[in-house]
Short mmCIF file of the C-alpha atoms (twelve columns), coordinates in Angstrom:
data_MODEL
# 
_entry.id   MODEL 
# 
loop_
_atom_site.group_PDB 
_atom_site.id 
_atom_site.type_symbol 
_atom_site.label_atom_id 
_atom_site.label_alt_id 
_atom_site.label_comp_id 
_atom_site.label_asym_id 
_atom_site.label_seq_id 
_atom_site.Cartn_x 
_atom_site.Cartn_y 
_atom_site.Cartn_z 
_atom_site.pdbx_PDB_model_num 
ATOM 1   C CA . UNK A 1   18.405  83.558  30.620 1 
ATOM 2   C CA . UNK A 2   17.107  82.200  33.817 1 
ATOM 3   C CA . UNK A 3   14.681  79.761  35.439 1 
ATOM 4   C CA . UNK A 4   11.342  80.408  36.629 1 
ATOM 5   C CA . UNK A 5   9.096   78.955  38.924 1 
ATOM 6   C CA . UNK A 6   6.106   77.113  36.788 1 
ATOM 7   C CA . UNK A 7   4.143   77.164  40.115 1 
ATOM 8   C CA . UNK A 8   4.674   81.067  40.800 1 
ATOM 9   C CA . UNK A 9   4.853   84.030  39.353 1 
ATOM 10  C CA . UNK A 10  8.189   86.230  40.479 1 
ATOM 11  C CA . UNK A 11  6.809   89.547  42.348 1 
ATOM 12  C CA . UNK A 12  10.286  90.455  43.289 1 
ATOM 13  C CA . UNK A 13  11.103  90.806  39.554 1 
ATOM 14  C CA . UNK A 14  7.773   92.380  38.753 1 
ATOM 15  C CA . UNK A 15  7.759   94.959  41.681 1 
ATOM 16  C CA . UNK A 16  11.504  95.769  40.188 1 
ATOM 17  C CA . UNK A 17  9.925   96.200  36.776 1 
ATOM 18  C CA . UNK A 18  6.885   98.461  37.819 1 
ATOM 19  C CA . UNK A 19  9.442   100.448 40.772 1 
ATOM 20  C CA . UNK A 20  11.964  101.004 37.708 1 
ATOM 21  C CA . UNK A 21  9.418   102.561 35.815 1 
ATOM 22  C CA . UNK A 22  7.454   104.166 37.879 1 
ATOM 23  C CA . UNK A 23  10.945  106.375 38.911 1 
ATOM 24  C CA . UNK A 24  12.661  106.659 35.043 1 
ATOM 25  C CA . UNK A 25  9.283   106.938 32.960 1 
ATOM 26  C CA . UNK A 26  7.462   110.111 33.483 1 
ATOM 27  C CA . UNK A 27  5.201   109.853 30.217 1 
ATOM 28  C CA . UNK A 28  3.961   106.336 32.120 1 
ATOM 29  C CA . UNK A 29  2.265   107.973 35.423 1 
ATOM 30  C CA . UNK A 30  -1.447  108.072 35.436 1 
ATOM 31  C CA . UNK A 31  -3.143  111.673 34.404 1 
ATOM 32  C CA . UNK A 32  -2.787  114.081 37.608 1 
ATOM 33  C CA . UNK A 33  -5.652  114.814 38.461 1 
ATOM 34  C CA . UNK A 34  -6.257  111.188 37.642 1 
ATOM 35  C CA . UNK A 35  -9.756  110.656 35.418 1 
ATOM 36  C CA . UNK A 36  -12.728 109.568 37.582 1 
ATOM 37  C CA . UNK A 37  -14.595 107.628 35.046 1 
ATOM 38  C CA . UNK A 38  -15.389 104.718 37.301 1 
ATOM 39  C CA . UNK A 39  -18.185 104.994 40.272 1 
ATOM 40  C CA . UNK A 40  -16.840 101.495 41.787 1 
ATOM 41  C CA . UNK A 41  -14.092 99.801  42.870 1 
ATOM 42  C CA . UNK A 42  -12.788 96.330  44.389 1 
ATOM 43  C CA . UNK A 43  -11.364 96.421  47.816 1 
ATOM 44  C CA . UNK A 44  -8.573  93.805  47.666 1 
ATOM 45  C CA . UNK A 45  -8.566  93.838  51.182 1 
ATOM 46  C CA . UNK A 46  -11.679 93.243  52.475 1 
ATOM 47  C CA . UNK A 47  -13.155 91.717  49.274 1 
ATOM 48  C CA . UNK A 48  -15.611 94.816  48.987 1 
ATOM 49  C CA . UNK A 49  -17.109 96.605  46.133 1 
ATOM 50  C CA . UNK A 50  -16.730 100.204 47.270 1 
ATOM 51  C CA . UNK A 51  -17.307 103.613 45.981 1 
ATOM 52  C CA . UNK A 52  -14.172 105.081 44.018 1 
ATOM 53  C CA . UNK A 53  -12.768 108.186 45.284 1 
ATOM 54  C CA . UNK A 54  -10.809 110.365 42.891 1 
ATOM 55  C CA . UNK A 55  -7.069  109.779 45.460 1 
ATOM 56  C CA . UNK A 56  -7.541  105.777 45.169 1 
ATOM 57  C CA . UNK A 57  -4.645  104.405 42.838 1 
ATOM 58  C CA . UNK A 58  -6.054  101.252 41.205 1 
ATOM 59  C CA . UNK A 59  -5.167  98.240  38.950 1 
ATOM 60  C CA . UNK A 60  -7.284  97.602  35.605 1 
ATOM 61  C CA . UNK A 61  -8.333  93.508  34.450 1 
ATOM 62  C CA . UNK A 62  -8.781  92.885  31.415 1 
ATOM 63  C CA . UNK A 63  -10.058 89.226  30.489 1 
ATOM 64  C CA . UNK A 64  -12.535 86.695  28.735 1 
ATOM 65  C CA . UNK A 65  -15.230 85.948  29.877 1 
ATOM 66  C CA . UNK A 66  -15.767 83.081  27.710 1 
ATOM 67  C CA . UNK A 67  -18.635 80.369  28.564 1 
ATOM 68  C CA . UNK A 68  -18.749 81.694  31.930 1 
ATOM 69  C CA . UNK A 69  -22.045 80.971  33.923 1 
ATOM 70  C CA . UNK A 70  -24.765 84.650  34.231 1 
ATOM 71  C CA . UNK A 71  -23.438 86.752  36.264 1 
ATOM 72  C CA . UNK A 72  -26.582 87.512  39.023 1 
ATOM 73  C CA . UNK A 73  -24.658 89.579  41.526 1 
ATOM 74  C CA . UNK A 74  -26.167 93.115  40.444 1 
ATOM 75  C CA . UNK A 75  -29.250 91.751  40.199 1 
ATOM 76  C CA . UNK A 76  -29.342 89.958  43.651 1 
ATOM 77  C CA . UNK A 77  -28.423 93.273  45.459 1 
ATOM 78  C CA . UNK A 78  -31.460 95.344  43.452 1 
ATOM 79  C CA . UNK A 79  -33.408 92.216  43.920 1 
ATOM 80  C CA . UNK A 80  -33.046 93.306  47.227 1 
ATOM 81  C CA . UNK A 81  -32.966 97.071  47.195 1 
ATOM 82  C CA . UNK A 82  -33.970 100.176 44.815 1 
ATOM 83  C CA . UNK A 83  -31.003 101.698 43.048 1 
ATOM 84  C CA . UNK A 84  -31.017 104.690 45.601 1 
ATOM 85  C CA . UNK A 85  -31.025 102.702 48.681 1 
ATOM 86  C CA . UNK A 86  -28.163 100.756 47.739 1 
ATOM 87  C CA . UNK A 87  -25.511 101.077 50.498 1 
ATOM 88  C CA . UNK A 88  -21.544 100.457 49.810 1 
ATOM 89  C CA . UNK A 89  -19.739 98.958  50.551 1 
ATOM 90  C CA . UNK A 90  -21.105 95.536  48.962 1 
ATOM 91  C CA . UNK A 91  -19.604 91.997  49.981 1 
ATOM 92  C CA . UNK A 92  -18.286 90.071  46.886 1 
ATOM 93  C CA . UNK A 93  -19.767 86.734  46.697 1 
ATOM 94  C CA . UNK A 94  -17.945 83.440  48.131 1 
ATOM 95  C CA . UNK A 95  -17.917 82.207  44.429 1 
ATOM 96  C CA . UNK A 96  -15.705 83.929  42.374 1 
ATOM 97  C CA . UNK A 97  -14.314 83.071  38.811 1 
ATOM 98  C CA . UNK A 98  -10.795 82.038  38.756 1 
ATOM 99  C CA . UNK A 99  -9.207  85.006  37.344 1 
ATOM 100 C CA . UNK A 100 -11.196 87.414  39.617 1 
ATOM 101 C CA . UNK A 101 -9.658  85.502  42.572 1 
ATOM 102 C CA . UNK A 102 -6.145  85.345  41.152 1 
ATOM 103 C CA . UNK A 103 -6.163  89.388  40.092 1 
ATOM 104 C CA . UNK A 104 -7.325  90.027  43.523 1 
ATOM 105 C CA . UNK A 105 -3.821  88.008  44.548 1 
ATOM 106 C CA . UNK A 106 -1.400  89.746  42.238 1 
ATOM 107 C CA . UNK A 107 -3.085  93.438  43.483 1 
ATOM 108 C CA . UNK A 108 -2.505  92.295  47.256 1 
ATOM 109 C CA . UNK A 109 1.508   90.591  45.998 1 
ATOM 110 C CA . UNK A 110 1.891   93.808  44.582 1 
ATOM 111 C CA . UNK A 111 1.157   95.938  48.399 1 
ATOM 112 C CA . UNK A 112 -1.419  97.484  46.551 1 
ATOM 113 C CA . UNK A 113 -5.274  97.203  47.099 1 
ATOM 114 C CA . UNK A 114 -7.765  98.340  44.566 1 
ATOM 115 C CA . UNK A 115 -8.872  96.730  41.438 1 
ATOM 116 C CA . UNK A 116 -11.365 97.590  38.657 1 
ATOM 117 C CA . UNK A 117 -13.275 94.528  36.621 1 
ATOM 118 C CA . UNK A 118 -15.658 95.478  34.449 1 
ATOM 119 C CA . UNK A 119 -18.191 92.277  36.061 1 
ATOM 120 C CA . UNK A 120 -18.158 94.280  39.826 1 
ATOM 121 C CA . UNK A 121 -17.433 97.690  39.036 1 
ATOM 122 C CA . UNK A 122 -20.290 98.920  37.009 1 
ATOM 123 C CA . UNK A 123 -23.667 97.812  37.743 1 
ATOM 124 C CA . UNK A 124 -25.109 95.575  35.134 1 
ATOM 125 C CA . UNK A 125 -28.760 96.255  36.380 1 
ATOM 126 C CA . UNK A 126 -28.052 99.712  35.881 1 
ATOM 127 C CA . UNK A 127 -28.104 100.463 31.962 1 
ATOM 128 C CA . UNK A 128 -27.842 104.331 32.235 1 
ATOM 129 C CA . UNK A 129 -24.681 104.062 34.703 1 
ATOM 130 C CA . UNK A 130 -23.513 100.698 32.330 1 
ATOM 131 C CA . UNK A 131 -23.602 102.679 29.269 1 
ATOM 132 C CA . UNK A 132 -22.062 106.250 30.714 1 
ATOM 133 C CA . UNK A 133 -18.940 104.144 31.779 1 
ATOM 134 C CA . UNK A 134 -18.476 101.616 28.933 1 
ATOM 135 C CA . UNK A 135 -18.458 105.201 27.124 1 
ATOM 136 C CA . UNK A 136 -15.389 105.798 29.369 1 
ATOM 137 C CA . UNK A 137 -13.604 102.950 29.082 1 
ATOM 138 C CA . UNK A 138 -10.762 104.534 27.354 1 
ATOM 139 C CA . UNK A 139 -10.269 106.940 30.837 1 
ATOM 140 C CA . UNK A 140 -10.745 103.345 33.176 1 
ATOM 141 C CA . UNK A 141 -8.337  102.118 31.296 1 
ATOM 142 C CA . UNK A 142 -5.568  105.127 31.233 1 
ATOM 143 C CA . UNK A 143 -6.198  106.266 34.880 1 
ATOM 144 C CA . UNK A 144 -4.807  102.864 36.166 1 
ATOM 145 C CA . UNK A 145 -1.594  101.989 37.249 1 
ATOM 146 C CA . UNK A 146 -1.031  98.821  35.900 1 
ATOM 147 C CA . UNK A 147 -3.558  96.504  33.965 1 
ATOM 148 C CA . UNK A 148 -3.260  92.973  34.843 1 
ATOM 149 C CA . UNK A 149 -3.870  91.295  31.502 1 
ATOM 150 C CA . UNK A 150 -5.433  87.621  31.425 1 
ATOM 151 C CA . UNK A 151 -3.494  86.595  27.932 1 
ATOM 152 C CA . UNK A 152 -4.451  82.836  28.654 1 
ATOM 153 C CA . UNK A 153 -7.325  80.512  28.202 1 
ATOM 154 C CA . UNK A 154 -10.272 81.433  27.090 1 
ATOM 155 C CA . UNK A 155 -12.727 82.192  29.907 1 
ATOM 156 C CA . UNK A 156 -12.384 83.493  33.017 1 
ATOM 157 C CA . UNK A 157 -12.287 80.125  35.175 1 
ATOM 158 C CA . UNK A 158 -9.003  79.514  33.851 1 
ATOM 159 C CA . UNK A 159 -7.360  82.132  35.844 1 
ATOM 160 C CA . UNK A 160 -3.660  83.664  35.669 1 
ATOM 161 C CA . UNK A 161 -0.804  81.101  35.352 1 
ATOM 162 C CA . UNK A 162 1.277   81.095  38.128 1 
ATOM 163 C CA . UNK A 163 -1.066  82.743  40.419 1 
ATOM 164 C CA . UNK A 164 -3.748  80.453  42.610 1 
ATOM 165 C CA . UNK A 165 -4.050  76.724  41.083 1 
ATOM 166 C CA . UNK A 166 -3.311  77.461  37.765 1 
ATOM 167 C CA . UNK A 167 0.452   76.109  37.024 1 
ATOM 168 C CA . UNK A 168 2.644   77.221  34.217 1 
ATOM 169 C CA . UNK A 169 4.446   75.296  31.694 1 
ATOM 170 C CA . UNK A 170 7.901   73.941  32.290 1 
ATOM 171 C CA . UNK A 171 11.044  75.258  30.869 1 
ATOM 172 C CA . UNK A 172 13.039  72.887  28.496 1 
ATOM 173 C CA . UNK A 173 16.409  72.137  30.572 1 
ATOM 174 C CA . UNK A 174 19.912  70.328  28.854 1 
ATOM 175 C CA . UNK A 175 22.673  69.742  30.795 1 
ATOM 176 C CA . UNK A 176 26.152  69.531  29.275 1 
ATOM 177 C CA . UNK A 177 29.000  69.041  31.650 1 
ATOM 178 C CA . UNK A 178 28.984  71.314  34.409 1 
ATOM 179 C CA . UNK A 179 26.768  73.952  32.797 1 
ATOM 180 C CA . UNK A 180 22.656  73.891  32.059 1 
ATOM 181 C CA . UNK A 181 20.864  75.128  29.411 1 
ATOM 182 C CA . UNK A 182 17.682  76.908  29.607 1 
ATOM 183 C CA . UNK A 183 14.894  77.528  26.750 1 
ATOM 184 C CA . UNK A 184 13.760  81.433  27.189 1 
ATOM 185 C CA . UNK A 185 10.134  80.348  25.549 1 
ATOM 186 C CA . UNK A 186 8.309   81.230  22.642 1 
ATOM 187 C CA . UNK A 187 8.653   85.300  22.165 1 
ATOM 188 C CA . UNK A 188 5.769   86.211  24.719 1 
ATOM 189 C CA . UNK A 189 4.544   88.779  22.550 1 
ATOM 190 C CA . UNK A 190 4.194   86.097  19.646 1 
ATOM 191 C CA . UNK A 191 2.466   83.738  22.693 1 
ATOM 192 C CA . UNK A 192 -0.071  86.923  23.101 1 
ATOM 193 C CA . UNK A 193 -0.856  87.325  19.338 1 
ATOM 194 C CA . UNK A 194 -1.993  83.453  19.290 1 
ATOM 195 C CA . UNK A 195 -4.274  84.249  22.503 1 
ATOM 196 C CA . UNK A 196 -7.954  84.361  22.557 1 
ATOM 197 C CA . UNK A 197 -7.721  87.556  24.713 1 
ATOM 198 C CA . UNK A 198 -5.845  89.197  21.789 1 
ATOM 199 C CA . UNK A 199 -8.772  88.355  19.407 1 
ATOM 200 C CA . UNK A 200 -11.644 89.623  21.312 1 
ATOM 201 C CA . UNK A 201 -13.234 92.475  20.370 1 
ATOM 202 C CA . UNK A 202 -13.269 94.354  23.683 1 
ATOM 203 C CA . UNK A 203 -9.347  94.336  24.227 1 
ATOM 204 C CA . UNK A 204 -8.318  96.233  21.766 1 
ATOM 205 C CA . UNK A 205 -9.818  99.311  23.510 1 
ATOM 206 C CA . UNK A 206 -8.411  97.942  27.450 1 
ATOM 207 C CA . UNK A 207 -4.905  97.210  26.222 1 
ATOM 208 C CA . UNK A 208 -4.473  99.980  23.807 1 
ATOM 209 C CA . UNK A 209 -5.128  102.662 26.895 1 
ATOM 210 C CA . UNK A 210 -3.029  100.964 29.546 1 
ATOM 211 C CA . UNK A 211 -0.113  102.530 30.253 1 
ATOM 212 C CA . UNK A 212 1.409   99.663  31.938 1 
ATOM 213 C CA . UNK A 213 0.297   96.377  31.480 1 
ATOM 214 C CA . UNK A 214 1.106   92.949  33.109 1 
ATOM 215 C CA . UNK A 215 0.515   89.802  30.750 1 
ATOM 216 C CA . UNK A 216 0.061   86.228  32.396 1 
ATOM 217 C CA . UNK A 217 0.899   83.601  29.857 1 
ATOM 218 C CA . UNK A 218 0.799   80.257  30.041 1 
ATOM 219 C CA . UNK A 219 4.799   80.666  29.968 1 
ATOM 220 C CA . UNK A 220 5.726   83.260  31.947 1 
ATOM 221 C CA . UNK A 221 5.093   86.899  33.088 1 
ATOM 222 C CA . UNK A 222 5.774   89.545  30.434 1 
ATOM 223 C CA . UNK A 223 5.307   93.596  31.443 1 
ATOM 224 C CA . UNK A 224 4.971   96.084  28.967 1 
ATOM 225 C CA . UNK A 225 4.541   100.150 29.473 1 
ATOM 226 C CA . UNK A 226 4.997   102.882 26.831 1 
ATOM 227 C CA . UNK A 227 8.782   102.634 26.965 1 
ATOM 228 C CA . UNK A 228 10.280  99.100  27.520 1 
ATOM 229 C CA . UNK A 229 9.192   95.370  27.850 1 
ATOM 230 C CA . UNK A 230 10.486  92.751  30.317 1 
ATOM 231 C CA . UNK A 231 9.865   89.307  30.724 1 
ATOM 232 C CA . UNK A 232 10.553  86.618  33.703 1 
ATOM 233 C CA . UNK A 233 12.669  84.165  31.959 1 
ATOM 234 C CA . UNK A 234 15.066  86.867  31.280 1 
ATOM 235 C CA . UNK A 235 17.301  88.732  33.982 1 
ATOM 236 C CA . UNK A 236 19.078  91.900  32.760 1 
ATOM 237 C CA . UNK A 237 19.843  95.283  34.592 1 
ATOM 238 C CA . UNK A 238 16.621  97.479  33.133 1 
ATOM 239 C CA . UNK A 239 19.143  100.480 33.287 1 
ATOM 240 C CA . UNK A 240 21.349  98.489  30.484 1 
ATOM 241 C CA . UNK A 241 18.913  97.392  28.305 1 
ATOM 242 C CA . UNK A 242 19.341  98.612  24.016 1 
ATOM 243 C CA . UNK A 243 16.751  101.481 23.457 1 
ATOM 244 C CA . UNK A 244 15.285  98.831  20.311 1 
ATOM 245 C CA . UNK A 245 14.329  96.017  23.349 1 
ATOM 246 C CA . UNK A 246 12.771  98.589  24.742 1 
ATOM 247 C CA . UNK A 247 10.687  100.024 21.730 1 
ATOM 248 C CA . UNK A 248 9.166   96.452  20.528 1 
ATOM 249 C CA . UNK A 249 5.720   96.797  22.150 1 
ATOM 250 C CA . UNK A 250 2.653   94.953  21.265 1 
ATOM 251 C CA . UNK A 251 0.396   98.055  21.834 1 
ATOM 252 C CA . UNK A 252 0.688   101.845 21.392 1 
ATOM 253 C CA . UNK A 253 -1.352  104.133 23.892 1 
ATOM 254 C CA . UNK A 254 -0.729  107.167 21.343 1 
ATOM 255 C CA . UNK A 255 -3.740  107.283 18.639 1 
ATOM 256 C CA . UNK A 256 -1.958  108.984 16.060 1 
ATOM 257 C CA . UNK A 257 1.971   108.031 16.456 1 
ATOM 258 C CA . UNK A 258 4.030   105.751 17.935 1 
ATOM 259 C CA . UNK A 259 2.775   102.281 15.772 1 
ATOM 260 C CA . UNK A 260 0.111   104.862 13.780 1 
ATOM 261 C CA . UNK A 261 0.778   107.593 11.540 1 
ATOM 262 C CA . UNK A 262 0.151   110.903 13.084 1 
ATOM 263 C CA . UNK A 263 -2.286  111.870 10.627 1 
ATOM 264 C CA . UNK A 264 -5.708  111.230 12.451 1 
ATOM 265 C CA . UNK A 265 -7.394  109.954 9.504  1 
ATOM 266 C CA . UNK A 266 -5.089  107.287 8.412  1 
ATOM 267 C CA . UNK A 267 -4.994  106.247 12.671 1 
ATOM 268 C CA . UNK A 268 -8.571  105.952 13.025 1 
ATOM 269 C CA . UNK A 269 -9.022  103.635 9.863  1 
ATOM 270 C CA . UNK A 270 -5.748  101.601 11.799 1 
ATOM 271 C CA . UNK A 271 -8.031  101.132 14.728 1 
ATOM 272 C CA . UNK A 272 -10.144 100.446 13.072 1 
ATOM 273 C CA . UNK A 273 -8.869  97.404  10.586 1 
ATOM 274 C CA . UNK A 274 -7.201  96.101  14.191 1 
ATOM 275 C CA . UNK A 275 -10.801 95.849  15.529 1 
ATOM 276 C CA . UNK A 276 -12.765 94.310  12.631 1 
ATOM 277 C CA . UNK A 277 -10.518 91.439  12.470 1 
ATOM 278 C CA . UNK A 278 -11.692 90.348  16.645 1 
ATOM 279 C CA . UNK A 279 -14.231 88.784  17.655 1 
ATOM 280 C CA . UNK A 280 -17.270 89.435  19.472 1 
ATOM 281 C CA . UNK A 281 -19.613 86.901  21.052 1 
ATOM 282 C CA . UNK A 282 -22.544 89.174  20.862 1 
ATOM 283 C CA . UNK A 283 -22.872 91.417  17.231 1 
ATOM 284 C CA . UNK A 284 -24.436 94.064  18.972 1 
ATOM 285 C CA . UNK A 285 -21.870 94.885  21.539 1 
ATOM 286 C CA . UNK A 286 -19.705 95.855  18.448 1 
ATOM 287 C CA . UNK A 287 -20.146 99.717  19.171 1 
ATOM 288 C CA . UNK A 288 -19.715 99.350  22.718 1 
ATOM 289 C CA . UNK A 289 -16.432 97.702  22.540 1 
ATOM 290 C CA . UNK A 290 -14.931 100.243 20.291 1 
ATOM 291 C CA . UNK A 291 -16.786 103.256 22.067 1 
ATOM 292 C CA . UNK A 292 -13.764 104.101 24.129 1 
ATOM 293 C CA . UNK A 293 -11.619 104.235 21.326 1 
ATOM 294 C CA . UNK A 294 -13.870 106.376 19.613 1 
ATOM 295 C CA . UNK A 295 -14.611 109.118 22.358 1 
ATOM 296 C CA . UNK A 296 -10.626 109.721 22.216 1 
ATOM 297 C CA . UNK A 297 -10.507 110.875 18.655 1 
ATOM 298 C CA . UNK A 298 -12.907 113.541 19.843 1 
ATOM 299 C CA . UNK A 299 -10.092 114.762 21.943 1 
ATOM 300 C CA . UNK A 300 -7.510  114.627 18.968 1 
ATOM 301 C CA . UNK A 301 -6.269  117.998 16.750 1 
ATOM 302 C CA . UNK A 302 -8.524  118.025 14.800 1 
ATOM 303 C CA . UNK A 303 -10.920 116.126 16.406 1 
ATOM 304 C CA . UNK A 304 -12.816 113.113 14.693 1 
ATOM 305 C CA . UNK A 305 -16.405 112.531 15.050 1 
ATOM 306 C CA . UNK A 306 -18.547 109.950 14.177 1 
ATOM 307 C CA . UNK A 307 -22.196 108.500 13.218 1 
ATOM 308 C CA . UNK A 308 -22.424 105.086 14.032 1 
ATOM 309 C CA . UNK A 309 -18.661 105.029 13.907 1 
ATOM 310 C CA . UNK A 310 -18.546 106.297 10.212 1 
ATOM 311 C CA . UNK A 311 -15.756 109.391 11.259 1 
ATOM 312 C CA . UNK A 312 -16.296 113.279 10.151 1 
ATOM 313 C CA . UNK A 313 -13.432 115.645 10.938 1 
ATOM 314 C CA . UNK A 314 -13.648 119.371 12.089 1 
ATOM 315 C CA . UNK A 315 -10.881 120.679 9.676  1 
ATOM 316 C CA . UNK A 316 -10.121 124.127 9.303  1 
ATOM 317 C CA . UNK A 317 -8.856  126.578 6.492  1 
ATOM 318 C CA . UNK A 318 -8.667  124.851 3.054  1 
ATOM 319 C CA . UNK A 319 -9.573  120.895 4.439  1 
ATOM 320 C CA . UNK A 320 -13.677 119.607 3.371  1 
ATOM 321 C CA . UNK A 321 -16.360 120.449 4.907  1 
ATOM 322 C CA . UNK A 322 -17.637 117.934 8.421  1 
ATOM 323 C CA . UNK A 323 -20.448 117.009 6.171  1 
ATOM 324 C CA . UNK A 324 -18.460 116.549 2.660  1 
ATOM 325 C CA . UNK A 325 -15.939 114.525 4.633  1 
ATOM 326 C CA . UNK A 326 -18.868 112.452 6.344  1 
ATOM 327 C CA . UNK A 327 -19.863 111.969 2.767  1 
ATOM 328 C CA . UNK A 328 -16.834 110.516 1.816  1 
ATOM 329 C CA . UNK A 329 -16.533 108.442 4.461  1 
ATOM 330 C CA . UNK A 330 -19.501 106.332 3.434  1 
ATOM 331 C CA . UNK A 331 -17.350 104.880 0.612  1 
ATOM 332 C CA . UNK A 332 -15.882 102.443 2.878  1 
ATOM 333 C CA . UNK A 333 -15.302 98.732  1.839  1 
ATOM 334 C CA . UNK A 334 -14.768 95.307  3.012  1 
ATOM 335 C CA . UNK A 335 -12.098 93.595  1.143  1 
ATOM 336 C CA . UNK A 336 -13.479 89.944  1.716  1 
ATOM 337 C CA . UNK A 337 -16.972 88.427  1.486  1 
ATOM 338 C CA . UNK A 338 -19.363 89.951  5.152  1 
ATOM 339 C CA . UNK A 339 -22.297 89.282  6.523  1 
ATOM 340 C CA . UNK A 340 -25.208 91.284  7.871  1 
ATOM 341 C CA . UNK A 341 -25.390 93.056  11.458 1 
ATOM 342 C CA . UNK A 342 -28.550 93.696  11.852 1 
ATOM 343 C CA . UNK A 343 -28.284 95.560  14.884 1 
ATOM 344 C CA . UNK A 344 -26.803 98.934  12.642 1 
ATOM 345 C CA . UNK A 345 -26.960 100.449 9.832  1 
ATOM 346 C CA . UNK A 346 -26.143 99.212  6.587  1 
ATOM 347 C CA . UNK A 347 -24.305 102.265 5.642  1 
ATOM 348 C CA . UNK A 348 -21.982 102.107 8.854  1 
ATOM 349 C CA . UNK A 349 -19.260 99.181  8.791  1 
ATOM 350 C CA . UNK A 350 -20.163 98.399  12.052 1 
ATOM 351 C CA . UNK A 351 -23.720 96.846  10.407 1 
ATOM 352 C CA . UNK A 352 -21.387 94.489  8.725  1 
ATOM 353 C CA . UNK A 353 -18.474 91.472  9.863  1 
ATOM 354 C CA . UNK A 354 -16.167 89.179  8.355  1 
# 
């Protein structure tokens, strides 16, 4: 157990973290080629929206936006120009939310220099480029290095504790003769569970794809990737650390294994009973925010289909037919008392919450 800093996060111990993996965990790297779902990126460096190249590495946000004010910056640059005269790279504006700033910080800290957020990287104005990449989010998500992972507060003004102005709370300190003790905090991953980030709708989809991912609590600093889990209020050698600290993850990037069963039926109704129980500030984003998850069961064995998210798998040999296994689908049920979404059909549980 050690102190931290409540004003600072420690980027020595999180560079050690993301260097140790990075060099021990192969099944961590990014796809090679890497995907190139995303058209835009942040340049951390000159505070640029630029046009993403398939070589650029990149760090992933994922956040709340919460009761923060309309977002007019894609509509001031078409206000200004048609789609196809639109020149990159485009100046960010002087006014930035909190934990736009701060991610910008931690992606410079960190000697690196792109960064994806959904609010600057794909073009609000534009709904058919809007649509093709929130279709993608799943690759966004997976082709990052590391996702920096806003898992306090509850909009995006609040920013990342420890980074910027946004200070941390204090460890709990005794001292008893010539030795100190030191409170470790609440389990970080039971901190993250209590979040609001954790109970939006749209971060099931950005967390469960990372294959790294940096939380800021209000605590501390906790780093998970698909083999181990560190925190900043405990030092340990990473290289001596039990195989069963390693395992206890808060999110699987496997659809079927790992946390899930590997039949792809029984995962897909896992996703999703983890999805209907977040929340969504607008009902009719609840397709969207479960679309990436979605387009990866098409790539399972067998792959899983869907109508307005009811599923239909391609089996082969003896299994039903796609449309006999559609069929059954539709006897789906809610197990507590749901209200209408209008937005969908009544025969798809996505035309339903509660």
């Amino acid at each position: 157990v050690r102190e931290i800093d409540s004003m600072f996060a420690d980027y020595v111990s999180i560079k050690h973290w993301l260097e140790f993996c990075h060099s021990s965990h192969s099944q961590c790297l990014p796809p090679n080629p890497r995907p190139h779902a995303h058209s835009k990126l942040i340049d951390c460096q000159t505070e640029q929206v630029v046009r993403a190249l398939p070589e650029y590495e990149y760090v992933a946000l994922s956040y709340v936006w919460g009761k923060m004010p309309s977002n007019n910056f894609w509509t001031d640059v078409h206000a200004e120009k048609a789609s196809s005269e639109i020149k990159h790279p485009i100046k960010l504006p002087r006014r930035l939310s909190q934990v736009l700033h701060d991610a910008i910080s931690v992606v410079k800290e960190l000697g690196l220099r792109y960064l994806w957020a959904d609010q600057y990287c794909i073009d609000q104005f534009d709904v058919a480029q809007k649509m093709a990449e929130i279709g993608m989010m799943h690759s966004i998500y997976e082709g990052a290095s590391l996702t920096i992972i806003a898992a306090a507060g509850d909009s995006a003004d609040y920013g990342l504790p420890g980074v910027g102005s946004t200070f941390r709370n204090t460890q709990s300190k005794l001292a008893v003769g010539d030795r100190t003790l030191i409170t470790t905090f609440e389990d970080p991953r039971n901190v993250i569970r209590k979040s609001t980030w954790m109970g939006r709708g749209w971060t099931l989809q950005e967390a469960k794809f990372s294959r790294r991912r940096l939380y800021f609590t209000d605590d501390q600093v906790y780093f998970e990737c698909s083999v181990m889990t560190c925190q900043e209020s405990i030092s340990a050698p990473l290289e001596d650390l039990p195989q069963e600290v390693f395992s206890r993850r808060l999110f699987s990037k496997e659809l079927a294994g790992g946390i899930f069963s590997d039949d792809v039926e029984e995962a897909y109704l896992e996703n999703v009973s983890l999805y209907t129980v977040r929340n969504l500030t607008s009902g009719g984003d609840a397709l969207n925010a479960f679309r990436g998850i979605l387009k990866a069961f098409e790539t399972t064995q067998p792959p899983l289909y869907h109508c307005w998210a009811v599923p239909s798998l391609e089996t082969s040999g003896a299994g039903p037919s796609p449309e006999r296994y559609f069929a059954h689908s539709l006897l789906w049920e809610f197990p507590t008392n749901v209200t209408r979404r209008r937005e969908f059909p009544s025969w798809s549980w996505l035309g339903w919450t509660g």
